[in-house]
Backbone atoms as SQL, in Angstrom:
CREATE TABLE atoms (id INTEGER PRIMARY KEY, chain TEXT, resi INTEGER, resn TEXT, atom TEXT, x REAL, y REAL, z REAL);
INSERT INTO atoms VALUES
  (1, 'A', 1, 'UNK', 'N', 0.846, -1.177, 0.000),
  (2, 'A', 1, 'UNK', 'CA', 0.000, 0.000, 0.000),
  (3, 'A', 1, 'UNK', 'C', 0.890, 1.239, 0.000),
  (4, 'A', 2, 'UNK', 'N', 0.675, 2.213, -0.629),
  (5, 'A', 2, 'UNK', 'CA', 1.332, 3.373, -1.109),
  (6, 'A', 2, 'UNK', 'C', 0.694, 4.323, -0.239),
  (7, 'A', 3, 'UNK', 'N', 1.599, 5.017, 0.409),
  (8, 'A', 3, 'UNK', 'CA', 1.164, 6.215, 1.263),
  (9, 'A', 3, 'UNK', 'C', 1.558, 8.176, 0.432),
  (10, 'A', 4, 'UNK', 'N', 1.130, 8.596, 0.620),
  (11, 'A', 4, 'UNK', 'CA', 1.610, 10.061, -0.224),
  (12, 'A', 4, 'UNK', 'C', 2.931, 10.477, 0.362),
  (13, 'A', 5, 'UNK', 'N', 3.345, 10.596, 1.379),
  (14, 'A', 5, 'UNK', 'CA', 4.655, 10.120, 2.218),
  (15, 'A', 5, 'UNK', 'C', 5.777, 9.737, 1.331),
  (16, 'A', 6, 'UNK', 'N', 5.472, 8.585, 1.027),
  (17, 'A', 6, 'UNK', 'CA', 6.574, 7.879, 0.266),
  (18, 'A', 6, 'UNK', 'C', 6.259, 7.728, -1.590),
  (19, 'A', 7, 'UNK', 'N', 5.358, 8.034, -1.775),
  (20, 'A', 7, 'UNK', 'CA', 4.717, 7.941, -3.362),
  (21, 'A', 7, 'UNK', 'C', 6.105, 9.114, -4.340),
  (22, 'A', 8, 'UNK', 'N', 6.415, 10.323, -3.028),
  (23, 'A', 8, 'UNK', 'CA', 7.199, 10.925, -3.847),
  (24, 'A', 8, 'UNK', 'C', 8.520, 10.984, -4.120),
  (25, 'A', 9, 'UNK', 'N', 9.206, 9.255, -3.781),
  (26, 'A', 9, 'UNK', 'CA', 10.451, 9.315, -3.833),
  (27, 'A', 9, 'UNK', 'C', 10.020, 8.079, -5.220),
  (28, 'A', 10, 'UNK', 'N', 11.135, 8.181, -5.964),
  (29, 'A', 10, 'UNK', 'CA', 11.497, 7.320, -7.193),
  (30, 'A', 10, 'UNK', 'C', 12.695, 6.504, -7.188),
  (31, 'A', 11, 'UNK', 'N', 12.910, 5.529, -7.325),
  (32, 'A', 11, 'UNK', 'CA', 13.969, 4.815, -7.764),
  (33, 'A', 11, 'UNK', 'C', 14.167, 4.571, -9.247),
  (34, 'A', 12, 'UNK', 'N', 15.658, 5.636, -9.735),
  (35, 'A', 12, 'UNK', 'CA', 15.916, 5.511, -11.403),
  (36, 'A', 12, 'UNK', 'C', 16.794, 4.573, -10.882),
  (37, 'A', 13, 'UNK', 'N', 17.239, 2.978, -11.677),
  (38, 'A', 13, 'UNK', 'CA', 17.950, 2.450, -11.752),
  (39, 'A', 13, 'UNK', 'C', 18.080, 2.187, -13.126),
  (40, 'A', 14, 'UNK', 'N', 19.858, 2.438, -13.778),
  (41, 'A', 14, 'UNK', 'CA', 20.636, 3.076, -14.601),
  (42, 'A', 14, 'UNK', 'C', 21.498, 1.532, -15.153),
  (43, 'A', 15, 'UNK', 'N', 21.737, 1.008, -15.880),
  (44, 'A', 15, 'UNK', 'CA', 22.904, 0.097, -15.950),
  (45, 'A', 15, 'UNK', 'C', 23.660, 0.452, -17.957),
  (46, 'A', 16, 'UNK', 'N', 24.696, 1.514, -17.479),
  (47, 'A', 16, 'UNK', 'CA', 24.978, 1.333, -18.566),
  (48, 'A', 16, 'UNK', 'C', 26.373, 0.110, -19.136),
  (49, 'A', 17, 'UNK', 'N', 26.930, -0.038, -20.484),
  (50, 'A', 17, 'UNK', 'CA', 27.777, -0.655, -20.609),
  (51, 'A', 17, 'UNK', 'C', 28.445, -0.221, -21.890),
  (52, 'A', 18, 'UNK', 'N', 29.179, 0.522, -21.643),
  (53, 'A', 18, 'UNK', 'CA', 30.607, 1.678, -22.546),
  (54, 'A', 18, 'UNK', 'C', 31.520, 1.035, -22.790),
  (55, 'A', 19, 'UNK', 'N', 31.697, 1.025, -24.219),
  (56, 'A', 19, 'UNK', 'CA', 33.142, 0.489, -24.878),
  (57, 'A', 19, 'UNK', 'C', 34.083, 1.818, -25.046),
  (58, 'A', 20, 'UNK', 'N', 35.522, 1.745, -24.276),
  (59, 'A', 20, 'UNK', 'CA', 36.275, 2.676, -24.335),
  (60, 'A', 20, 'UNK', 'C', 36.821, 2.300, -25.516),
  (61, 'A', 21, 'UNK', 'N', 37.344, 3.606, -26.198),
  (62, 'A', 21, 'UNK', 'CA', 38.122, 3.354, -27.579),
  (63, 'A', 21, 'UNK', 'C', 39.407, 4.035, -27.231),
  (64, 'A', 22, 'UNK', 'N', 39.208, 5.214, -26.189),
  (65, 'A', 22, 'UNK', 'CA', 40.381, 5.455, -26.200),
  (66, 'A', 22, 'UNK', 'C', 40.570, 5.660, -24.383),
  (67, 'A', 23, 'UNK', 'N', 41.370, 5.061, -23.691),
  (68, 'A', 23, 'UNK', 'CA', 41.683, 4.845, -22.698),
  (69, 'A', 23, 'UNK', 'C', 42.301, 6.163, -22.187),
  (70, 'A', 24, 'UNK', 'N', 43.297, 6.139, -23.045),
  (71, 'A', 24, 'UNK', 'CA', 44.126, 7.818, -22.495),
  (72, 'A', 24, 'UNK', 'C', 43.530, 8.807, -22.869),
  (73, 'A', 25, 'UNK', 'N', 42.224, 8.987, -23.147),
  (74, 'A', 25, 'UNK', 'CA', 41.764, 10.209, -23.365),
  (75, 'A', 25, 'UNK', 'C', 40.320, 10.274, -22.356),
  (76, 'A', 26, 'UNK', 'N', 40.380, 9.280, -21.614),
  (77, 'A', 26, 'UNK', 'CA', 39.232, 9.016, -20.571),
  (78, 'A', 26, 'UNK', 'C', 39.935, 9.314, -19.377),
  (79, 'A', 27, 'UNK', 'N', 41.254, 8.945, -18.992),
  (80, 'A', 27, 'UNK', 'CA', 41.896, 9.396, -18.526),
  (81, 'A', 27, 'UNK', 'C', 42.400, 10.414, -18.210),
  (82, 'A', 28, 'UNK', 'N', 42.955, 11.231, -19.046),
  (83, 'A', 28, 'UNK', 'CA', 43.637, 12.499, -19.529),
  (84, 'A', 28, 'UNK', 'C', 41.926, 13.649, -18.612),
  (85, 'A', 29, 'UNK', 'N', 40.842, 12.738, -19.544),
  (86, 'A', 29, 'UNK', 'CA', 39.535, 13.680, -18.555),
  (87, 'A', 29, 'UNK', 'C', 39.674, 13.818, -17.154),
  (88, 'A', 30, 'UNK', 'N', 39.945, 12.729, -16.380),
  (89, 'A', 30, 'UNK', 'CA', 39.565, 12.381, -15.389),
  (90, 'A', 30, 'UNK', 'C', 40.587, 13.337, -14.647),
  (91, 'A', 31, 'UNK', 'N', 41.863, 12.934, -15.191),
  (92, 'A', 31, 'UNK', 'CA', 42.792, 14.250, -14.332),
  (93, 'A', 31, 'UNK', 'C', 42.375, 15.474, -14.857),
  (94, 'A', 32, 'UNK', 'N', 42.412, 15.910, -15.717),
  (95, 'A', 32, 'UNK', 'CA', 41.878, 17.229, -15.850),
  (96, 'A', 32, 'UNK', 'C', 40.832, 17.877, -14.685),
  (97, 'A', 33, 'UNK', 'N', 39.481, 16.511, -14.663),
  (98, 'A', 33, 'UNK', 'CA', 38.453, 17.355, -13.660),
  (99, 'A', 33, 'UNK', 'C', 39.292, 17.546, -12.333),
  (100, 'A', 34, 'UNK', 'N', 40.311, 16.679, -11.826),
  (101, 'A', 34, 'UNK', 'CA', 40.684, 16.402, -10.831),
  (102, 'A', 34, 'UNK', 'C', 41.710, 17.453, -10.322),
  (103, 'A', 35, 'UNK', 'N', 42.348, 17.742, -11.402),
  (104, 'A', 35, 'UNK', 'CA', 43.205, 19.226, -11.334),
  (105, 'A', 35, 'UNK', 'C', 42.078, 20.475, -11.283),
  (106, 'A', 36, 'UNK', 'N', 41.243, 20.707, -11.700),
  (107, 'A', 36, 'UNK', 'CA', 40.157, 21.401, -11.723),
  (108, 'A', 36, 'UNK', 'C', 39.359, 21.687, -10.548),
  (109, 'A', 37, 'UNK', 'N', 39.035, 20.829, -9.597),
  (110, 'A', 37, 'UNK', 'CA', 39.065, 20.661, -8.504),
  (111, 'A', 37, 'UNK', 'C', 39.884, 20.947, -7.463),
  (112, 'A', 38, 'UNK', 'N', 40.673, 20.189, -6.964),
  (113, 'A', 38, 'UNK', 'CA', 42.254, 20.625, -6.593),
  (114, 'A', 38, 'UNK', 'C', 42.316, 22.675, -6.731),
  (115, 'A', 39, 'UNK', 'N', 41.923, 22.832, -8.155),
  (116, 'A', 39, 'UNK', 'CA', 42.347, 24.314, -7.964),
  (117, 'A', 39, 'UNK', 'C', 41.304, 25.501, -7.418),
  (118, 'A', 40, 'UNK', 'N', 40.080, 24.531, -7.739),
  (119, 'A', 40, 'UNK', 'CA', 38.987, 25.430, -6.730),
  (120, 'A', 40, 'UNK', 'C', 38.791, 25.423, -5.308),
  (121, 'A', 41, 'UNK', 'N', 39.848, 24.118, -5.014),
  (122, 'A', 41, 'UNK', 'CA', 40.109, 24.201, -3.494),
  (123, 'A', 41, 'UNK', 'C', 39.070, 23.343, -3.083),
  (124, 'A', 42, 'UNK', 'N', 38.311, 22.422, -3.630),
  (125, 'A', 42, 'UNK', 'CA', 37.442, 21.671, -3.161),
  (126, 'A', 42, 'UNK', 'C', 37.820, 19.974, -3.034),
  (127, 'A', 43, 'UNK', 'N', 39.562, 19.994, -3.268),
  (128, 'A', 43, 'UNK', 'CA', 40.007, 18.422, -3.365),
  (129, 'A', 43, 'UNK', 'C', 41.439, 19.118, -2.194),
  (130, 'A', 44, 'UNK', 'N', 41.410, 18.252, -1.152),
  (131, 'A', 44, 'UNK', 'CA', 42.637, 18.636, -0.293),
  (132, 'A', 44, 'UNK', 'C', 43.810, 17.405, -0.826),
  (133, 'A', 45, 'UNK', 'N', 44.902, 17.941, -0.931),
  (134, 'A', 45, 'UNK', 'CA', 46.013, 17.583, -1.169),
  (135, 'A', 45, 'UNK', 'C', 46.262, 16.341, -1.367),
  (136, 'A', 46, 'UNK', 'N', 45.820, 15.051, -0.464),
  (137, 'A', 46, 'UNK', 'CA', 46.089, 13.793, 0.039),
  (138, 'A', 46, 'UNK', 'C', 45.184, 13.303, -0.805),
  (139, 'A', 47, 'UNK', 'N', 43.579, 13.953, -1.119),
  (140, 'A', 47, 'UNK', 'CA', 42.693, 13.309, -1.919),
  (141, 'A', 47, 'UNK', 'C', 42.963, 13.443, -3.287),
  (142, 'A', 48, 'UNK', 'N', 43.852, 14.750, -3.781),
  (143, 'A', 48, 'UNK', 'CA', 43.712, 14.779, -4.689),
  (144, 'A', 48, 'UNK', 'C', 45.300, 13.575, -5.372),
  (145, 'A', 49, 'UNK', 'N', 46.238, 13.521, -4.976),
  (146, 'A', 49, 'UNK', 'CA', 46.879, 11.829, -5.028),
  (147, 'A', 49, 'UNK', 'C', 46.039, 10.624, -4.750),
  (148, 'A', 50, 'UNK', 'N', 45.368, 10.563, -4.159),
  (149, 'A', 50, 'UNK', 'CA', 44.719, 9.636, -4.384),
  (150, 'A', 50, 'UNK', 'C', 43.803, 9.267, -5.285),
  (151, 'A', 51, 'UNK', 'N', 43.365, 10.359, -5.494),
  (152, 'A', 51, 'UNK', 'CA', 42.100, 10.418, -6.734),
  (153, 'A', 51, 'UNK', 'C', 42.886, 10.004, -8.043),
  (154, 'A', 52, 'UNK', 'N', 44.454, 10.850, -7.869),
  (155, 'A', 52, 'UNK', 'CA', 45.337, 10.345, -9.391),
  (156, 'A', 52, 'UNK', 'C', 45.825, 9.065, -9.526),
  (157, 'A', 53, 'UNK', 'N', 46.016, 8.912, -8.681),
  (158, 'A', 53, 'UNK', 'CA', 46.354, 7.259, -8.755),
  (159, 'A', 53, 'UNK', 'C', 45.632, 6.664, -9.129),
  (160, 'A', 54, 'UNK', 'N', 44.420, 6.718, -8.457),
  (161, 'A', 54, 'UNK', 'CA', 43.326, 5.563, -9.177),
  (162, 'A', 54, 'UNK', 'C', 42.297, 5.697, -10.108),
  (163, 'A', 55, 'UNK', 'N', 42.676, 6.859, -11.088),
  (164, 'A', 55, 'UNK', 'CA', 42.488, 6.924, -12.315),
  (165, 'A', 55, 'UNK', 'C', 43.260, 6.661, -12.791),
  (166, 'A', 56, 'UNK', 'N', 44.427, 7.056, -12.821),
  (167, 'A', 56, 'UNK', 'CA', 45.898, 7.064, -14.152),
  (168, 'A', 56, 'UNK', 'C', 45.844, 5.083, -13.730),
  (169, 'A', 57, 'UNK', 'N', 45.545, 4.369, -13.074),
  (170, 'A', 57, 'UNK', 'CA', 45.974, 2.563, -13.204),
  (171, 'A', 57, 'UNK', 'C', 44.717, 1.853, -13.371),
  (172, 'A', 58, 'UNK', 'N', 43.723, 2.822, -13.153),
  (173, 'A', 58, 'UNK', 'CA', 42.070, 2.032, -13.625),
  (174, 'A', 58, 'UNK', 'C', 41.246, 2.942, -14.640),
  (175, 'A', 59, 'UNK', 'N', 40.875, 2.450, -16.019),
  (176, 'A', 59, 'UNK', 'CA', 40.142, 3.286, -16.818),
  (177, 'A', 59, 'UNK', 'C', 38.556, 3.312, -15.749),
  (178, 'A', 60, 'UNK', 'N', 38.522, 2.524, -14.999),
  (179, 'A', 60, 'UNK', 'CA', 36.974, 2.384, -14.988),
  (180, 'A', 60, 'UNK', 'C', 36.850, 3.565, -13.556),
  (181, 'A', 61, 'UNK', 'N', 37.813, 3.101, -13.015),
  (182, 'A', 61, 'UNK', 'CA', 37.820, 4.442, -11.806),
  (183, 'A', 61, 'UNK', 'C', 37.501, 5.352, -12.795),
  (184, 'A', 62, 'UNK', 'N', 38.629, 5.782, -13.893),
  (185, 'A', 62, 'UNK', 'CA', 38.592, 6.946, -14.605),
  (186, 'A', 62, 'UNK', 'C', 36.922, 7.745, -14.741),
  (187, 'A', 63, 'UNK', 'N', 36.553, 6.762, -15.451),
  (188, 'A', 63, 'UNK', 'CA', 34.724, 7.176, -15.832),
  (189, 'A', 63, 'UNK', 'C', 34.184, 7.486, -14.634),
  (190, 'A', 64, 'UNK', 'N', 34.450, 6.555, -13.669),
  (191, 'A', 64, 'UNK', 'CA', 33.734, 6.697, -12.636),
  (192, 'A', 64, 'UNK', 'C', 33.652, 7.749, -11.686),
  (193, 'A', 65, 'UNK', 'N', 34.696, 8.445, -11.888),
  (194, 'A', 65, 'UNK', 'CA', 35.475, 9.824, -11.956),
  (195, 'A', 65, 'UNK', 'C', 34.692, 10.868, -12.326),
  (196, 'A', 66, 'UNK', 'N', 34.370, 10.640, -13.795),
  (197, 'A', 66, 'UNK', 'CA', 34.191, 11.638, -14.627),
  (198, 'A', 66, 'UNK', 'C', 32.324, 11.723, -14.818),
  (199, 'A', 67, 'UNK', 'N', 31.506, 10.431, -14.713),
  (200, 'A', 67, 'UNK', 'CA', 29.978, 10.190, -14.866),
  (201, 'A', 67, 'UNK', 'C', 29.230, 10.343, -12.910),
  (202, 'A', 68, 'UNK', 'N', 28.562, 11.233, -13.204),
  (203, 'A', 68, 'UNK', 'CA', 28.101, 11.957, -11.973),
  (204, 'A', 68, 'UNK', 'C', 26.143, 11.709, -12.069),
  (205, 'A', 69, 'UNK', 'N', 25.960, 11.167, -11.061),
  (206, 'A', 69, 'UNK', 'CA', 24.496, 11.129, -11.189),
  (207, 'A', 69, 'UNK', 'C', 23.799, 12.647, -11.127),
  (208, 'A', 70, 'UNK', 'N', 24.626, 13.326, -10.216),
  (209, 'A', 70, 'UNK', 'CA', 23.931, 14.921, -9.979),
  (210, 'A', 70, 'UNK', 'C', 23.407, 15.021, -11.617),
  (211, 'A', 71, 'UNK', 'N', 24.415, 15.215, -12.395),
  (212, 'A', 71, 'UNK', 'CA', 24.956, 15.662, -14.007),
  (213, 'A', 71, 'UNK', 'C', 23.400, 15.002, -14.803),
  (214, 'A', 72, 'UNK', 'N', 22.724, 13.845, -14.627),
  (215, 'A', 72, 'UNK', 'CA', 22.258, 13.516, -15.192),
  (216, 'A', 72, 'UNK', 'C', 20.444, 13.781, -14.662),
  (217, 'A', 73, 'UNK', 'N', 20.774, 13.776, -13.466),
  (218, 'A', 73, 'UNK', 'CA', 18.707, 14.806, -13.285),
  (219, 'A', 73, 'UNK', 'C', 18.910, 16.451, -12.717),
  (220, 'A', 74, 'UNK', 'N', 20.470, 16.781, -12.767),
  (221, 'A', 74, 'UNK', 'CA', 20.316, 18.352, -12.449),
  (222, 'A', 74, 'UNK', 'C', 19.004, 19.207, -13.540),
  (223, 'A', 75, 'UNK', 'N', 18.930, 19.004, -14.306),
  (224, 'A', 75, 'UNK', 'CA', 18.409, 20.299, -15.037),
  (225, 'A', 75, 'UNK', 'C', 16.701, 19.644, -15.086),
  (226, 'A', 76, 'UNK', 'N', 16.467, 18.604, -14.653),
  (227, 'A', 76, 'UNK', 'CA', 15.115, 18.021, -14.511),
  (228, 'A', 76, 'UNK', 'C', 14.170, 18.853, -14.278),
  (229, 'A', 77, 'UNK', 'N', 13.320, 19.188, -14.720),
  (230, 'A', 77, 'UNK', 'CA', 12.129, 20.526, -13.479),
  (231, 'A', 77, 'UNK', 'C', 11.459, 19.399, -12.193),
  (232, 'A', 78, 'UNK', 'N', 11.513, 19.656, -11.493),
  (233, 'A', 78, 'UNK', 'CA', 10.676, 19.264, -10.190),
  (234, 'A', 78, 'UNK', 'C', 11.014, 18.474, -9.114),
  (235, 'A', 79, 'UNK', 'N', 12.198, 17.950, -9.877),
  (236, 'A', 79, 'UNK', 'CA', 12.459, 17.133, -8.738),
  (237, 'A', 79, 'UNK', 'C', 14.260, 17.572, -7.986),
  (238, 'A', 80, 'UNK', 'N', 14.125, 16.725, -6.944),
  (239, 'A', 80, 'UNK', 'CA', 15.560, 17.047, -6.127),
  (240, 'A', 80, 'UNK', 'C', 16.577, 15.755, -6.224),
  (241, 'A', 81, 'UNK', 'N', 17.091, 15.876, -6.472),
  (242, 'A', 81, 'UNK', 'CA', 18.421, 14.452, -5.958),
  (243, 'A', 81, 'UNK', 'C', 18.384, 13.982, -4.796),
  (244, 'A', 82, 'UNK', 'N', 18.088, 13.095, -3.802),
  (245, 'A', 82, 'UNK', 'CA', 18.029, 13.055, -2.702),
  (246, 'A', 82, 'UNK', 'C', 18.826, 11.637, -2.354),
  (247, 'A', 83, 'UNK', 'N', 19.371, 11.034, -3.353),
  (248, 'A', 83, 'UNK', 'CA', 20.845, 10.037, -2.641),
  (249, 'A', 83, 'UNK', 'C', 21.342, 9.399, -4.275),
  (250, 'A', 84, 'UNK', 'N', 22.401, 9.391, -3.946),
  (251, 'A', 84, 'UNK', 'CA', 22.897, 8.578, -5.514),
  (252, 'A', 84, 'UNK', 'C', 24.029, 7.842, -5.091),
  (253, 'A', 85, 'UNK', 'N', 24.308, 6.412, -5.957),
  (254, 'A', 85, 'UNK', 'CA', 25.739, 5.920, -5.806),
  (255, 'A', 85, 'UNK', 'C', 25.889, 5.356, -6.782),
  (256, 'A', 86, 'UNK', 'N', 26.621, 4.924, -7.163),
  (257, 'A', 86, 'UNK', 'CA', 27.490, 4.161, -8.625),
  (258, 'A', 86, 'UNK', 'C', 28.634, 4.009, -8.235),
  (259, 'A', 87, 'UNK', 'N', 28.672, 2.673, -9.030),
  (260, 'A', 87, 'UNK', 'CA', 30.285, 2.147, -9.162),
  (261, 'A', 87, 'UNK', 'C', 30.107, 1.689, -10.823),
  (262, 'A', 88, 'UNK', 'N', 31.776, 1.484, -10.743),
  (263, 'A', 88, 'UNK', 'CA', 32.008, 1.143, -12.839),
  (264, 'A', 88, 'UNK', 'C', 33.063, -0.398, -12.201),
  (265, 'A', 89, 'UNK', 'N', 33.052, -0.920, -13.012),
  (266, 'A', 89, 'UNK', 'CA', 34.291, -1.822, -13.342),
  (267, 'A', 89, 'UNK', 'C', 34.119, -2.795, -14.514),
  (268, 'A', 90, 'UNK', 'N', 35.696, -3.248, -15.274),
  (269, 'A', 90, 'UNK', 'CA', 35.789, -3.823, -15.935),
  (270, 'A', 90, 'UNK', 'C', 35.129, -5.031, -16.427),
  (271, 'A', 91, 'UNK', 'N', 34.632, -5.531, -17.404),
  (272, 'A', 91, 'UNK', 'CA', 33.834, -6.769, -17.340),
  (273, 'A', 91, 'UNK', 'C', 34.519, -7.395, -18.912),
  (274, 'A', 92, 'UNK', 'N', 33.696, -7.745, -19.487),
  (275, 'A', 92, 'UNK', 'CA', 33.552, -9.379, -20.595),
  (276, 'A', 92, 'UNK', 'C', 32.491, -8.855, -20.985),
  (277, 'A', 93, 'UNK', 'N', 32.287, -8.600, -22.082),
  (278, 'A', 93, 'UNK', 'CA', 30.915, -8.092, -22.668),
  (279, 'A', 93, 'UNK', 'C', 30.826, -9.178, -24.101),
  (280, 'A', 94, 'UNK', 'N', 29.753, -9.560, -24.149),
  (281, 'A', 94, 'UNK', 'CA', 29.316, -10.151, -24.998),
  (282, 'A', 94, 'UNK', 'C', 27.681, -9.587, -25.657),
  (283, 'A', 95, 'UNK', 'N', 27.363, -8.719, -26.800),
  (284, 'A', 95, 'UNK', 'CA', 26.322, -8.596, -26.950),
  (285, 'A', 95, 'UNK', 'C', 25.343, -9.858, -27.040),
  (286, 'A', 96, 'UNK', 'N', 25.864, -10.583, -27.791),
  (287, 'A', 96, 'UNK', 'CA', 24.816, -12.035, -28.038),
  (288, 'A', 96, 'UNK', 'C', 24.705, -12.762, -27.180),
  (289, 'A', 97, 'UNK', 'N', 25.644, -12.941, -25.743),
  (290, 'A', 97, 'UNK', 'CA', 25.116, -13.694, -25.239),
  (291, 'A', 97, 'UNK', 'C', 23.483, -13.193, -24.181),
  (292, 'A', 98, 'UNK', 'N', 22.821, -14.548, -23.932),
  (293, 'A', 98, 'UNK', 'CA', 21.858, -14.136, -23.114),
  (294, 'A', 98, 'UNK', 'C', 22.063, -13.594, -21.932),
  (295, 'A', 99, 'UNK', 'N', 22.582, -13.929, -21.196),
  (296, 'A', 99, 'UNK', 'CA', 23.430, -12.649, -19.644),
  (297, 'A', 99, 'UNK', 'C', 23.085, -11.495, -19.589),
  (298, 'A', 100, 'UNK', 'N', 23.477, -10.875, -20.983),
  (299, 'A', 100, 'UNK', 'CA', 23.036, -9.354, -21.392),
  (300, 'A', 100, 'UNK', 'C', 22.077, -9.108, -21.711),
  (301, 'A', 101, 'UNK', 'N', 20.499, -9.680, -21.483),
  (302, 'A', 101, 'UNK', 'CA', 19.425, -9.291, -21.907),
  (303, 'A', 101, 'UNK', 'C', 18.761, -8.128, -21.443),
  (304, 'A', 102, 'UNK', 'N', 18.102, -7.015, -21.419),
  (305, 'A', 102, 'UNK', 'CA', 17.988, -6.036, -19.990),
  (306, 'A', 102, 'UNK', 'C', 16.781, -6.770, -19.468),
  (307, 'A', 103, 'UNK', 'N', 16.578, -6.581, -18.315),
  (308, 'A', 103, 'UNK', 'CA', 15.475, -6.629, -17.951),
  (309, 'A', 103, 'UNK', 'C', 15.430, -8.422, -17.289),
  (310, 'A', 104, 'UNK', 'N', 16.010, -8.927, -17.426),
  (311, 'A', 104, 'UNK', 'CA', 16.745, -10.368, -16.727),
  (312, 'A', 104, 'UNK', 'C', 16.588, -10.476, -15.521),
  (313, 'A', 105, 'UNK', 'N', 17.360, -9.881, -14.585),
  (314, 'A', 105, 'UNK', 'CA', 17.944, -10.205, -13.506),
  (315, 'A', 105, 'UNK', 'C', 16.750, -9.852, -12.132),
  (316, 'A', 106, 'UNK', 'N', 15.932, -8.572, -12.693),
  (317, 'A', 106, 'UNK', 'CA', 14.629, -8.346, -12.222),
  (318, 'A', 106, 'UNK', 'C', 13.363, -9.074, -12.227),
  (319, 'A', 107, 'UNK', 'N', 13.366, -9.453, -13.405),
  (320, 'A', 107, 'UNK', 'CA', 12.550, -10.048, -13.527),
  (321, 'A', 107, 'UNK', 'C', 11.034, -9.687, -14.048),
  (322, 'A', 108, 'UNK', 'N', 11.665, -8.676, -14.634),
  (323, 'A', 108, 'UNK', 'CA', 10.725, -7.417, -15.437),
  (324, 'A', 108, 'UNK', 'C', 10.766, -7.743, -17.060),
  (325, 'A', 109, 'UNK', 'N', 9.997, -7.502, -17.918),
  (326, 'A', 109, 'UNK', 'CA', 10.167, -7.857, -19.170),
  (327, 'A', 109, 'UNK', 'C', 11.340, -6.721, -19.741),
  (328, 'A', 110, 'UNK', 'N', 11.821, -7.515, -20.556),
  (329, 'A', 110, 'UNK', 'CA', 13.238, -6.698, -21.148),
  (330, 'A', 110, 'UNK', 'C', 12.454, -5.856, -22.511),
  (331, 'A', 111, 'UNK', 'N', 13.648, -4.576, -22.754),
  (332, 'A', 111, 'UNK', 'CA', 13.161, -3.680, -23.267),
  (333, 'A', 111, 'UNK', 'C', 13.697, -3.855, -25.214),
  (334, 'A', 112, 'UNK', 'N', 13.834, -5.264, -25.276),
  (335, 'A', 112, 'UNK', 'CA', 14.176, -5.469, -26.637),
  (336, 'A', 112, 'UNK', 'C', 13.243, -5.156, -27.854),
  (337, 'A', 113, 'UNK', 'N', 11.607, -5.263, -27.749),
  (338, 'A', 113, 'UNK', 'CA', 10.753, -4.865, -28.195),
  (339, 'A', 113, 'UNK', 'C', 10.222, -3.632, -28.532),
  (340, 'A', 114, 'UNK', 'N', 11.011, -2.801, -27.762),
  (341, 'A', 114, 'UNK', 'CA', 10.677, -1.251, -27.528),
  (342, 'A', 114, 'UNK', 'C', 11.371, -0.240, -28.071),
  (343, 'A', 115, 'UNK', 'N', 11.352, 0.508, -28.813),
  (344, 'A', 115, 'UNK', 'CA', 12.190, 1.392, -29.509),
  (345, 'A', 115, 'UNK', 'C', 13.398, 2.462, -28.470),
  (346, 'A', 116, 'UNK', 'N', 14.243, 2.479, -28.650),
  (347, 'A', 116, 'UNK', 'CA', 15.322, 3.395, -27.183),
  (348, 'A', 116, 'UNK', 'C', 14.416, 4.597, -27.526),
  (349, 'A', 117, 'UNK', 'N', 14.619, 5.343, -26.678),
  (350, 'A', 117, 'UNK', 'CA', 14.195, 6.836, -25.889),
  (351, 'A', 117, 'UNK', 'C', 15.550, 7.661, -26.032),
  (352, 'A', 118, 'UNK', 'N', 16.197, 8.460, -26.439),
  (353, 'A', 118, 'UNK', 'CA', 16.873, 9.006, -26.272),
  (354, 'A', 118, 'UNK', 'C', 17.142, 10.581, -26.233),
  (355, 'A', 119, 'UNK', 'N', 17.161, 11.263, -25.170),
  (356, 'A', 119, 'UNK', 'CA', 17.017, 12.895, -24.876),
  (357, 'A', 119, 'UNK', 'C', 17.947, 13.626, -25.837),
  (358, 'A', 120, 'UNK', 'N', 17.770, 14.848, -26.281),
  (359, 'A', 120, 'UNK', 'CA', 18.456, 15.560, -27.334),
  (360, 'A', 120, 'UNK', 'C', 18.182, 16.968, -27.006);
């Protein structure tokens, strides 16, 4: 049973899967924001080595770095952000196999039938 209370929180759950083509230039981003930071004074010293490290030896840190949930419902009208988390890491991608179907693991019908949506 749905109360008005809770009716106005949403769960977007997101699963994307990105083929890097170019590694050092996902990279090269990631320090950039990170120096960028660092110079607005919002990364202290210790974080900001740390932050380089584990971009410059993991592309997926890198993205993970660089892809921000704020970034993706900031300009939304009406609503607020009220918790986000993500992680990235390396995998085995196979389009054909079945593993990758969406909508699988939920147990929700997958969205193969359905034309993508895509914002512009």
């Amino acid at each position: 049973m749905s109360t008005p209370e809770n009716t106005r929180f949403v769960r977007l759950r997101l699963e994307l899967v990105v083929e890097v083509d170019d590694e050092g230039a996902v990279r090269d981003a990631a320090l950039g924001r990170i120096e960028g930071e660092a110079a607005e004074g919002g990364l202290p010293e210790d974080g900001r080595a740390h932050a380089e490290t584990a971009v410059t030896e993991d592309t997926a840190e890198a993205l993970a770095y660089l892809v921000d949930p704020f970034d993706l419902v900031s300009e939304v009208p009406g609503i607020e952000l009220t918790q986000a988390s993500w992680s990235t890491e390396s995998i085995d991608y196979d389009p054909d196999s079945p593993e990758w179907d969406l909508g699988e693991d939920d147990g929700e019908e997958g969205f193969d039938d359905e034309e993508p949506t895509r914002a512009g």
